[in-house]
N, C-alpha and C positions, 0 to 999 in steps of 0.2 A: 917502332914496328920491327917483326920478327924477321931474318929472313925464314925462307925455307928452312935453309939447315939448323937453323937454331930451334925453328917450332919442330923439328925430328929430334933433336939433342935436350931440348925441354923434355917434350913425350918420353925417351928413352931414360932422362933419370927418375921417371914417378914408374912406370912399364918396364916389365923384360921384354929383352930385344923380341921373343916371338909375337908378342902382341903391338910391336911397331910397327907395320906393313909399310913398305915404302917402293914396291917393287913396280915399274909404270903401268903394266897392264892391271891391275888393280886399282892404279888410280885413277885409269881411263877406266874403270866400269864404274866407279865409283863417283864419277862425275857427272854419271846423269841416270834418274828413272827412268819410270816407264811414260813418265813426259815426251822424252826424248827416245823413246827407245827404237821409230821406224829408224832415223840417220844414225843412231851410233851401234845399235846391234845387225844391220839392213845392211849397212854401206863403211860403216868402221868410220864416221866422220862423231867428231867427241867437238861441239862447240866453245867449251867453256873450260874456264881453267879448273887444271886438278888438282886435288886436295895435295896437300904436304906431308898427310899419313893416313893410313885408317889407323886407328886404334883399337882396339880390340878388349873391352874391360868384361873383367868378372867378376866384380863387384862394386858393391856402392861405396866404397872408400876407394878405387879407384875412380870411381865417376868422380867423387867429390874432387878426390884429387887433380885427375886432368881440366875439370871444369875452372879449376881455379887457379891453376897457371895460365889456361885461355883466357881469361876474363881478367888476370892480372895487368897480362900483356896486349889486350882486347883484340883479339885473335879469334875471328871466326869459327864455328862448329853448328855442323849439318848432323843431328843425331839420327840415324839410320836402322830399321829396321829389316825389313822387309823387300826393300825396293820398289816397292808396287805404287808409289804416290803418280797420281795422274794429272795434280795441280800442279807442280812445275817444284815441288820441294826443299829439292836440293839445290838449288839457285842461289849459291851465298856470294854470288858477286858483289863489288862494292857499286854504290849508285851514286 
């Protein structure tokens, strides 16, 4: 298992550093839709843990890439569009 800083330091040698987002208020929006969006845009209350980065790809050799250091190390990924999912999505908690 990764920690945090390694799944950052993974991400940073496939990514330049501007598409490694690691910054917290980003990864407090980044941790919930519009699932959750009355308590964490309403009241700033963020349930669930947040991510370790966003990633930012622009292209599909970057996808390929980060996909397969993730799945090396079996390392969660919540692929993100939009934000708009109203079924609970982004939910990659372990069970």
């Amino acid at each position: 298992t990764c920690s945090l800083g390694e799944i950052v330091k993974g991400l940073l040698n496939i990514l330049p550093k501007e598409q490694v987002i690691t910054d917290e208020q980003t990864l407090k929006e980044n941790s919930c839709d519009r699932f959750r969006k009355y308590p964490s845009k309403g009241f700033g209350i963020y349930t669930l843990p947040y991510p370790a980065a966003v990633a930012k790809v622009k292209s599909t050799e970057e996808v390929s890439k980060v996909l397969k250091f993730l799945n090396d190390n079996k390392i969660n990924c919540v692929p993100r569009t939009g934000s708009t999912a109203t079924e609970g999505g982004l939910v990659a908690t372990r069970s």
